[in-house]
BAFI-3210 file (N, C-alpha, C; in Angstrom, 3 decimals, decimal comma, padded with zeros to 6 digits):
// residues 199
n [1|2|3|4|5|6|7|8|9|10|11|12|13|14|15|16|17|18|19|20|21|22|23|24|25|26|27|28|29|30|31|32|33|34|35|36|37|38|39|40|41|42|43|44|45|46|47|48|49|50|51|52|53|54|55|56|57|58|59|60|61|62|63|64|65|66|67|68|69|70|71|72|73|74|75|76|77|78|79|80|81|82|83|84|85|86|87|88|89|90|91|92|93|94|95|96|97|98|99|100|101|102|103|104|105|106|107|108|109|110|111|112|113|114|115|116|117|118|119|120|121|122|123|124|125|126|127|128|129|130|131|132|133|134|135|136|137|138|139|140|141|142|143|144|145|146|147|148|149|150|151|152|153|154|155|156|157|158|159|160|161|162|163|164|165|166|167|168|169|170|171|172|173|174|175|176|177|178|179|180|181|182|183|184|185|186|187|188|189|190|191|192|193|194|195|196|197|198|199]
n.u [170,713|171,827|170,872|173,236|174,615|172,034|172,115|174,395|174,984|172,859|173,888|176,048|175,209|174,010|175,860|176,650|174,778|175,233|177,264|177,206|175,293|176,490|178,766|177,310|176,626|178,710|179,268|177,607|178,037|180,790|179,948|178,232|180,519|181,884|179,797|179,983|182,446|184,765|183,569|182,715|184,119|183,429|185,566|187,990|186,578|184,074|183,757|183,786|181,839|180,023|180,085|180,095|176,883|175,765|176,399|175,199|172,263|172,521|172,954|170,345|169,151|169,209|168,344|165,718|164,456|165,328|164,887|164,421|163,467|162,164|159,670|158,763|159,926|159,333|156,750|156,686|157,648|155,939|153,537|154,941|154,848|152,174|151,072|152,401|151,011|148,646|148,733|149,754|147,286|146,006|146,795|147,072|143,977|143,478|145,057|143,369|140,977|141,332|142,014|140,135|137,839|139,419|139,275|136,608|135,898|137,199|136,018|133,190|133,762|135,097|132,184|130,184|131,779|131,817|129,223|127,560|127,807|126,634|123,975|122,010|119,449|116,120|115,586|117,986|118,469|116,647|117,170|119,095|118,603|117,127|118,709|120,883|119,033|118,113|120,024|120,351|119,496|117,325|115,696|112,187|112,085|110,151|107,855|108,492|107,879|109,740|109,884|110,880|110,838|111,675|114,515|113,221|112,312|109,671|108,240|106,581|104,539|104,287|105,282|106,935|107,580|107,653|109,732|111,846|110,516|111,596|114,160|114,480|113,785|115,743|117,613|117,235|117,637|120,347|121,493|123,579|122,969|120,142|117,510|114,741|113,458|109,813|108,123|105,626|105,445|103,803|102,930|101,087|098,841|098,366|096,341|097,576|098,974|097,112|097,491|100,464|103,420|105,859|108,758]
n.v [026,097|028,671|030,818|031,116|028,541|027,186|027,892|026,922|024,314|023,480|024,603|022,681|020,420|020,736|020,546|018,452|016,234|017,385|016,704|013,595|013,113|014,320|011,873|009,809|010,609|010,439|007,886|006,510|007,598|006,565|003,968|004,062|004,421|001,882|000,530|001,237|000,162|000,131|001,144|004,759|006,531|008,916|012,284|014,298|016,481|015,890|014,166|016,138|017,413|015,521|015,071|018,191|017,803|015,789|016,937|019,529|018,446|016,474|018,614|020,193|018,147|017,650|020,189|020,431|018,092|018,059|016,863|018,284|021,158|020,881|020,096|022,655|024,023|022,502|023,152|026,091|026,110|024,988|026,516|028,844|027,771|027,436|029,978|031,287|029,892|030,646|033,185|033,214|032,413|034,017|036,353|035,387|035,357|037,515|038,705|037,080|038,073|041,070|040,127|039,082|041,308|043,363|042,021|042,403|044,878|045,758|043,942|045,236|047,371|047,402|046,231|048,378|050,217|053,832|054,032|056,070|057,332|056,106|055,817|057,925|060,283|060,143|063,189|063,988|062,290|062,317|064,751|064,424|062,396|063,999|066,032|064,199|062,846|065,190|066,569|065,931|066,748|065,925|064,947|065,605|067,845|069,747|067,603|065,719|064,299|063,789|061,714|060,032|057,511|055,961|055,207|054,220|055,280|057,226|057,732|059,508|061,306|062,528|061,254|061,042|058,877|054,919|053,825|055,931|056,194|053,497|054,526|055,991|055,015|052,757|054,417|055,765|053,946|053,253|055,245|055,585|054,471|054,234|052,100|050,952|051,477|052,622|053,048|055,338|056,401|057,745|057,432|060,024|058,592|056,668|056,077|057,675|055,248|054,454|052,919|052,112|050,368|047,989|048,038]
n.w [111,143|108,881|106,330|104,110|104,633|104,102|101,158|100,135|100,454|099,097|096,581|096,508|096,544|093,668|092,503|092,876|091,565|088,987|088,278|088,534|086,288|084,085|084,767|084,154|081,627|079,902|080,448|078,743|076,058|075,561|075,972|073,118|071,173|071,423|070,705|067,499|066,692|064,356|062,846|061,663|063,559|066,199|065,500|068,562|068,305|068,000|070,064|072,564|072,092|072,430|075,284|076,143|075,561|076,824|079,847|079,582|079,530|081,969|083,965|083,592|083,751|086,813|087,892|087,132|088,408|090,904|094,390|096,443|095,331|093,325|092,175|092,469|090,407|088,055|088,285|088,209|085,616|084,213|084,228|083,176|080,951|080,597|080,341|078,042|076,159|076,448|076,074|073,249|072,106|072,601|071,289|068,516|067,910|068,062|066,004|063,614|064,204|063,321|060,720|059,683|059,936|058,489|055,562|055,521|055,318|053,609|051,585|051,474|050,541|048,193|047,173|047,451|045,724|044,036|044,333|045,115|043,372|041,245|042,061|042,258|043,936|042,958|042,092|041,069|039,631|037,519|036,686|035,349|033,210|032,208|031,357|029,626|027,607|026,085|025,126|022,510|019,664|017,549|019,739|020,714|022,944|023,852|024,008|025,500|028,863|031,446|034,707|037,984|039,583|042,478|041,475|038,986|035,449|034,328|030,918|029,513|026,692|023,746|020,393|016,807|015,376|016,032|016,216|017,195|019,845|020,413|020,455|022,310|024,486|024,564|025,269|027,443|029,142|029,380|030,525|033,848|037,130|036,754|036,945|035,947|033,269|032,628|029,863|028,356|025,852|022,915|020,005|017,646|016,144|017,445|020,621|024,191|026,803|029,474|031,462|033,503|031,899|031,584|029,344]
ca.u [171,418|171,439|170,543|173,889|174,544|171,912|172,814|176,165|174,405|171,706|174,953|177,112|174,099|173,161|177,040|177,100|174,194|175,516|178,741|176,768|174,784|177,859|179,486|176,113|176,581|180,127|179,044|176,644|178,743|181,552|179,215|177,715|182,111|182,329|179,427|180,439|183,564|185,219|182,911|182,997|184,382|183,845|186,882|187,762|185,423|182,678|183,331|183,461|180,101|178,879|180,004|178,793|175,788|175,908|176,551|173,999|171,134|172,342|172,905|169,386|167,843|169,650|167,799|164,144|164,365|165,358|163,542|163,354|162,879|162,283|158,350|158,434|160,354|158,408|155,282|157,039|157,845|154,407|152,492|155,359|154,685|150,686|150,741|153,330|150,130|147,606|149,023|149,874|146,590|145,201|147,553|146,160|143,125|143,487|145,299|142,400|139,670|141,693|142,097|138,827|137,400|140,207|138,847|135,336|135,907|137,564|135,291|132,669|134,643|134,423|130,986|130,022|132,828|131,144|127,716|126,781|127,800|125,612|122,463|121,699|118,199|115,247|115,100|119,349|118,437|115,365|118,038|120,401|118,008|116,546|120,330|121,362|117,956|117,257|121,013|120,046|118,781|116,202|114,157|111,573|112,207|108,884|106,759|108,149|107,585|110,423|109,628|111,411|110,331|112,625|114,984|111,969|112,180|108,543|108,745|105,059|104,789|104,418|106,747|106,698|107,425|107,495|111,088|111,574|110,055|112,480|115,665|114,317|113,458|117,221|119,060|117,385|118,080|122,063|122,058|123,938|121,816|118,781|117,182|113,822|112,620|108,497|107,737|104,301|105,361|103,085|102,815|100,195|097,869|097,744|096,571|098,385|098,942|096,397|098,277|102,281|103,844|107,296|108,415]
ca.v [026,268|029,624|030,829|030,806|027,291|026,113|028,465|026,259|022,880|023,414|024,327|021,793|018,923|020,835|020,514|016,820|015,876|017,227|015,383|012,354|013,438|014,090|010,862|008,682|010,916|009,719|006,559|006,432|008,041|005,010|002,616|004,222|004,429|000,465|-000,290|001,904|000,412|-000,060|002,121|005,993|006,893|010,712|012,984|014,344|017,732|015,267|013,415|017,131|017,882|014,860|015,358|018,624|017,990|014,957|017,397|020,151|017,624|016,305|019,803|020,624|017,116|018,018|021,205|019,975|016,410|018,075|016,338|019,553|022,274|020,534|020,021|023,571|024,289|021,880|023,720|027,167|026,140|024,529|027,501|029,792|027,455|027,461|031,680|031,431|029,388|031,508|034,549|033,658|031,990|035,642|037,003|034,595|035,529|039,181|038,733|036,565|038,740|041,595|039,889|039,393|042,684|044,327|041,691|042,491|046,027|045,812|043,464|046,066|048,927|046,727|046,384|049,764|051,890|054,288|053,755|057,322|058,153|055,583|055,622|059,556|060,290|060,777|064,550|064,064|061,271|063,142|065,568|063,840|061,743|064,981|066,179|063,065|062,765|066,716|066,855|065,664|067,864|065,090|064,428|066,556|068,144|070,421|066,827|064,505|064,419|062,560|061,204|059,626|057,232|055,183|054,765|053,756|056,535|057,400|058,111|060,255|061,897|062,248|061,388|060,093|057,387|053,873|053,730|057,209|055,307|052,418|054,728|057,326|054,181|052,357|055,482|055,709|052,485|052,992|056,011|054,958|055,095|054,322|050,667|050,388|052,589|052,579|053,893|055,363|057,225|057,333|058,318|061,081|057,976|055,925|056,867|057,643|054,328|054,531|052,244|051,478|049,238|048,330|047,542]
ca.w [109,877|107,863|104,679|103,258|104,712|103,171|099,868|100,144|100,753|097,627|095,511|096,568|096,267|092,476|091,670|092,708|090,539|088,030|087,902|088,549|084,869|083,330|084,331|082,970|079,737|079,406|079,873|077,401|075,011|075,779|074,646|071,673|070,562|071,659|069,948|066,673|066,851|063,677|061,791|061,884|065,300|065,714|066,371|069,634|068,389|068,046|071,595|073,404|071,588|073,078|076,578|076,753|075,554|077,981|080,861|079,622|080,020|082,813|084,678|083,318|084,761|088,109|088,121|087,437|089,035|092,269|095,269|097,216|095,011|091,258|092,230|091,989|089,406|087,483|088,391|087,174|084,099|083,357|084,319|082,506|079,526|079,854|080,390|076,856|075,064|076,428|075,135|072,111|071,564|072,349|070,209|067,057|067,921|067,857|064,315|062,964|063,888|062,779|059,602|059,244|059,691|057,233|054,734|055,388|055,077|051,867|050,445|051,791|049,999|046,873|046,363|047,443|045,341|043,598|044,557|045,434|041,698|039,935|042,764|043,085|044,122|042,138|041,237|040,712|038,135|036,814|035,776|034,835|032,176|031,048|030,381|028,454|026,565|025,460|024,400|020,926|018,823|017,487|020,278|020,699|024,589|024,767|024,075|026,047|030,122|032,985|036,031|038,178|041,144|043,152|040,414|037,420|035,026|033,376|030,031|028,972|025,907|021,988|019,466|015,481|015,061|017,115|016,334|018,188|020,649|021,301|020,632|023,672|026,004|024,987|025,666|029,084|029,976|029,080|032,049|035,246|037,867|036,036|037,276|035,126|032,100|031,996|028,586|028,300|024,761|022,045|018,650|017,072|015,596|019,157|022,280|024,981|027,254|031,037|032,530|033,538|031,255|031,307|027,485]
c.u [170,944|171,572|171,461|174,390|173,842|171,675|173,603|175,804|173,450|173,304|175,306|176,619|173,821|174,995|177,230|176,410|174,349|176,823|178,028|176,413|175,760|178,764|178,514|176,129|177,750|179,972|178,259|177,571|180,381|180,831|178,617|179,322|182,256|181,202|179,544|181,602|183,634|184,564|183,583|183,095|184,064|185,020|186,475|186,692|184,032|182,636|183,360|181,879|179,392|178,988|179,391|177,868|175,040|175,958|175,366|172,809|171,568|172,557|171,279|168,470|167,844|168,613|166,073|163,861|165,236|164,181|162,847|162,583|162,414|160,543|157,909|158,663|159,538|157,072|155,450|156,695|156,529|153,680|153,465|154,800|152,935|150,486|151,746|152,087|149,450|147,763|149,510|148,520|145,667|145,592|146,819|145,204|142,568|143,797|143,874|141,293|140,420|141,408|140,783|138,253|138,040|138,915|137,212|135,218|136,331|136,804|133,608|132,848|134,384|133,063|130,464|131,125|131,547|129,530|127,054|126,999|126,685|124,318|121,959|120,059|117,429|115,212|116,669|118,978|117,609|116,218|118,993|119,816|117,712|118,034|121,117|120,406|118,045|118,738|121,216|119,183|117,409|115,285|113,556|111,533|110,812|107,461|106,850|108,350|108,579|110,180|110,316|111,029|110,938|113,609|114,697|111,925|110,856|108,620|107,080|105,763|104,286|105,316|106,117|106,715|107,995|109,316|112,081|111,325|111,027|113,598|115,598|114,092|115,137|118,223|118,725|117,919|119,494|122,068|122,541|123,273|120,216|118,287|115,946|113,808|110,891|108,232|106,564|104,215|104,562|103,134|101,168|099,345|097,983|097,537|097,017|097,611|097,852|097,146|099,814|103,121|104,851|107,561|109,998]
c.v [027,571|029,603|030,306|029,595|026,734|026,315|027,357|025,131|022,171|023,617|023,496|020,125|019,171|020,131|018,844|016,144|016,270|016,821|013,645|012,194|013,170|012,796|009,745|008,826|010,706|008,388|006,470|006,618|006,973|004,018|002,973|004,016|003,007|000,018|000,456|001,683|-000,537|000,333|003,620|006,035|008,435|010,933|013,291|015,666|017,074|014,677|014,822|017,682|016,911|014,991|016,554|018,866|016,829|015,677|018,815|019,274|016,994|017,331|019,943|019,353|017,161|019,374|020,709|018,788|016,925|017,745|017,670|020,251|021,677|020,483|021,260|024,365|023,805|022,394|025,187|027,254|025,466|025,673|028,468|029,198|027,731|029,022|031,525|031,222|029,889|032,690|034,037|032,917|033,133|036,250|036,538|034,883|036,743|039,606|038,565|037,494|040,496|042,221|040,074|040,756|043,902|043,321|041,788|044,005|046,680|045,294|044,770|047,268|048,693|047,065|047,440|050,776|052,466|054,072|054,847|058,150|057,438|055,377|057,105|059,318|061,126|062,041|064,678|063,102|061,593|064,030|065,351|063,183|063,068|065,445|065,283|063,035|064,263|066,818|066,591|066,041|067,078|064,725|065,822|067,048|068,561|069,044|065,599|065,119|063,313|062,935|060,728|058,763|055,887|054,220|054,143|055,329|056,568|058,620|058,521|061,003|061,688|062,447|060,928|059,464|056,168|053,796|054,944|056,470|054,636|053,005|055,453|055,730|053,255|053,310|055,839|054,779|052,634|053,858|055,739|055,401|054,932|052,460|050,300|051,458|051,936|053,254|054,029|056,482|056,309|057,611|059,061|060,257|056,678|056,734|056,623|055,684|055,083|053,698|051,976|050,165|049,117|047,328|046,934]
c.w [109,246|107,230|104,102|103,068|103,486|101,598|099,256|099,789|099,503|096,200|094,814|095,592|094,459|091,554|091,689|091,525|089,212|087,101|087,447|086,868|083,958|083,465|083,574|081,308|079,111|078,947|078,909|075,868|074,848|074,819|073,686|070,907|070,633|070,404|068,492|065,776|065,566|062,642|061,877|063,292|065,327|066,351|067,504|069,338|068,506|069,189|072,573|072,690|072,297|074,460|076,886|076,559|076,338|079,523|080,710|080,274|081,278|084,087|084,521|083,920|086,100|088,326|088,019|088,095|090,688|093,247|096,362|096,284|093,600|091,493|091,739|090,887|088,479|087,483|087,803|086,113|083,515|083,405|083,497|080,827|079,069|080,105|078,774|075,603|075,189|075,896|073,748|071,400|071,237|071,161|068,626|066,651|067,818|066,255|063,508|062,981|063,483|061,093|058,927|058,961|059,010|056,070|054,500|054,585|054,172|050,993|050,482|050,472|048,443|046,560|046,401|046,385|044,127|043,293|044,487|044,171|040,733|040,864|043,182|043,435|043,214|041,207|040,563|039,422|037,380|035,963|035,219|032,924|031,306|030,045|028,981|027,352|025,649|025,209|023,521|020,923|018,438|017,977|020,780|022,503|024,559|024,618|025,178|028,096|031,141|033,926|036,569|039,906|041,950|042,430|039,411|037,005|034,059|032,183|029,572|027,572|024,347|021,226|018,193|015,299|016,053|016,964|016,906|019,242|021,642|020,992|022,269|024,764|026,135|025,478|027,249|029,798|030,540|030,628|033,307|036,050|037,522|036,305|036,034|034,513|032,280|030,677|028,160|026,734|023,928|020,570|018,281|017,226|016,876|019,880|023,222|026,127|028,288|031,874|032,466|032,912|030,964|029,745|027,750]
res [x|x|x|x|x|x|x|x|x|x|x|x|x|x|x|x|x|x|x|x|x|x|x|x|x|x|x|x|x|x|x|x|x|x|x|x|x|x|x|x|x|x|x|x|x|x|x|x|x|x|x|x|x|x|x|x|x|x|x|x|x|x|x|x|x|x|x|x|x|x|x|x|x|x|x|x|x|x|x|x|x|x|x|x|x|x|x|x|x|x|x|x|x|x|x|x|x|x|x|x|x|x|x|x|x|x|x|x|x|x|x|x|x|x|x|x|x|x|x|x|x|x|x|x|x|x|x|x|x|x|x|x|x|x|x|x|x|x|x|x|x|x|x|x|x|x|x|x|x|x|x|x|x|x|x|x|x|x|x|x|x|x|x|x|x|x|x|x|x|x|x|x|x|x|x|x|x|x|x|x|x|x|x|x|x|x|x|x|x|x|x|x|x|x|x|x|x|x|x]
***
């Protein structure tokens, strides 16, 4: 027997079974109308909807419920379906960590924005304090002394009065960039602090 034979023979056998389909889905569709009967009947658009959707499924059970070839077919379409879930489970999984690492990298972006404006280093915030401080006329620049050491600004010096004092140590504080004030100012009639004392 050759190919096209048995081309002819696989046809013939796919065309029978699916008459056979189509006449079970008639029947079926018979007795759902018998037992229906004297309720809603559908029109004839509703009994050709059911035949061929009576003859789809049974064309389509003829095709996988074949005894030669349907084993394989059946094995196709499972492995086309489990390569369908594996990729799109990749796929999900490519989104998600995607997702993630946008949302990291924004929340990132967040807490860092402008960081490198309010954390300069030492001798940048040294000058910065002196700028803000010695730009009123009132405090005395040639008495008092800034420091600056891993963002603690040391405040040395002589001033008048104790209330002098706590305006020069609140106005450091306010400076961005500025983490601790030490204030080692004194007035004329104390002496200077010896040791680091944050006030």
């Amino acid at each position: 027997m050759n190919l096209l034979e048995r081309v002819r023979g696989n046809v013939d056998e796919a065309g029978t079974r699916g008459r056979r389909g189509l006449a079970r889905g008639e029947d079926r569709a018979r007795a759902v109308r018998a037992r229906m009967a004297g309720g809603n009947r559908p029109g004839i658009g509703g009994r050709l909807m059911l035949a061929l959707g009576a003859a789809v499924g049974g064309a389509l059970a003829a095709f996988v419920l074949d005894p030669d070839r349907g084993g394989s077919r059946r094995a196709r379409l499972a492995d086309q379906a489990a390569a369908l879930a594996r990729r799109s489970t990749r796929e999900l999984g490519r989104i998600g960590r995607f997702g993630g690492s946008l949302a990291a990298g924004k929340l990132q972006a967040v807490r860092h924005h402008g960081s490198a404006k309010t954390m300069p280093n030492d001798a940048a915030l040294a000058n910065k304090v002196e700028s803000e401080l010695f730009s009123d006329p009132q405090i005395p620049k040639g008495q008092i002394n800034i420091n600056v050491e891993q963002g603690t600004v040391i405040l040395r010096g002589e001033v008048t009065t104790q209330e002098e004092i706590d305006q020069i140590e609140a106005r450091a504080r306010r400076i961005p960039g500025v983490w601790e004030v030490r204030n080692l100012l004194h007035t004329a009639d104390t002496p200077a602090p010896t040791a680091p004392s944050s006030r």
